[in-house]
N, C-alpha and C positions, 0 to 999 in steps of 0.2 A: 300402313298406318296413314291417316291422313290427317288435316291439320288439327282436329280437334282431338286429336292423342286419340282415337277408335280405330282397333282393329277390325276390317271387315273379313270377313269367311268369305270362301266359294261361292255359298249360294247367298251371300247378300245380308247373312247373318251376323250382325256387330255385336263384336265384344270389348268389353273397358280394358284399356291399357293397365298392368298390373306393375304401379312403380317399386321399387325394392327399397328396404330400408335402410334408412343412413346407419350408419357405424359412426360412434365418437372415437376422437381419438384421445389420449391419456392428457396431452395438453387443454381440449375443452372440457373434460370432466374437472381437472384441476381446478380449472377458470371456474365455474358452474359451483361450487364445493366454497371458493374463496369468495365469488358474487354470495351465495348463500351464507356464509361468516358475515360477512359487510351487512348486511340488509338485515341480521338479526341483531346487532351489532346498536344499529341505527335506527332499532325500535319496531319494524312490520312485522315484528313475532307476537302475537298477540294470546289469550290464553286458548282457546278454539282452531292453535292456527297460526296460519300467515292471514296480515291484513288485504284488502281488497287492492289489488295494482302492485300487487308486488312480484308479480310475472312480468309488468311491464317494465319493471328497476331491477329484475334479474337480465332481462333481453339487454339494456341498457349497458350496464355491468359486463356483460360479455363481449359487448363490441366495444368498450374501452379496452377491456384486455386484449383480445382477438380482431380487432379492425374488420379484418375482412370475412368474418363469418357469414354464416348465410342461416345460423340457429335463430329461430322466431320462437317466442314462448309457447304461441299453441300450432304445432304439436308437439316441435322437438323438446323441449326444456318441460314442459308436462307431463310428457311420456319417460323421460329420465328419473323424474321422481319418482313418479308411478311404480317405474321399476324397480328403484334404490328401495323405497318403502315396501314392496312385496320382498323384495330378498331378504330384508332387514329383518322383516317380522317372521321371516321362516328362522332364520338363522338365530332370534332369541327363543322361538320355540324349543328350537334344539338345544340352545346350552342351558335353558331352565328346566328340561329332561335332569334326572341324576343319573352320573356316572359319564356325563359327557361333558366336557371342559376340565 
């Protein structure tokens, strides 16, 4: 690998370095979960939604709790909702089925 993070092949053929994904751990979802209570709390729930910057008052929120974190809004804290909201919406699928719950 050289400095620009590219793998080159034998014959000269470069491929992108393929980073791996972070794992949270139960402490920054917590943190993430409480930043999100506070910021609705404090008005950026709006009806459509969260208001505009309020990725940036969650990022904020997180390094008062966690100091030394290294979560940026876009991708990690993006991507955690993204995910929390596809699980969410499977999972009311399921219990609005009868005969389950």
């Amino acid at each position: 690998m050289d400095s620009t993070g590219i793998y080159s092949g034998q014959d000269g053929d470069k491929m992108k370095c393929v980073r791996g994904r972070r794992s949270w751990s139960k402490i920054e979802e917590d943190a993430l979960i409480m930043c999100l209570t506070n910021i609705v709390t404090e008005g950026w729930k709006s009806e459509n939604g969260f208001k505009a910057g309020f990725q940036g008052e969650l990022e904020k929120g997180m390094r008062r709790i966690i100091p030394n974190t290294d979560l940026v809004a876009t991708p990690h804290i993006n991507s955690k909702i993204h995910v929390w909201k596809k699980k969410y919406g499977m999972l009311s699928d399921l219990l609005s089925k009868s005969g389950i719950g």
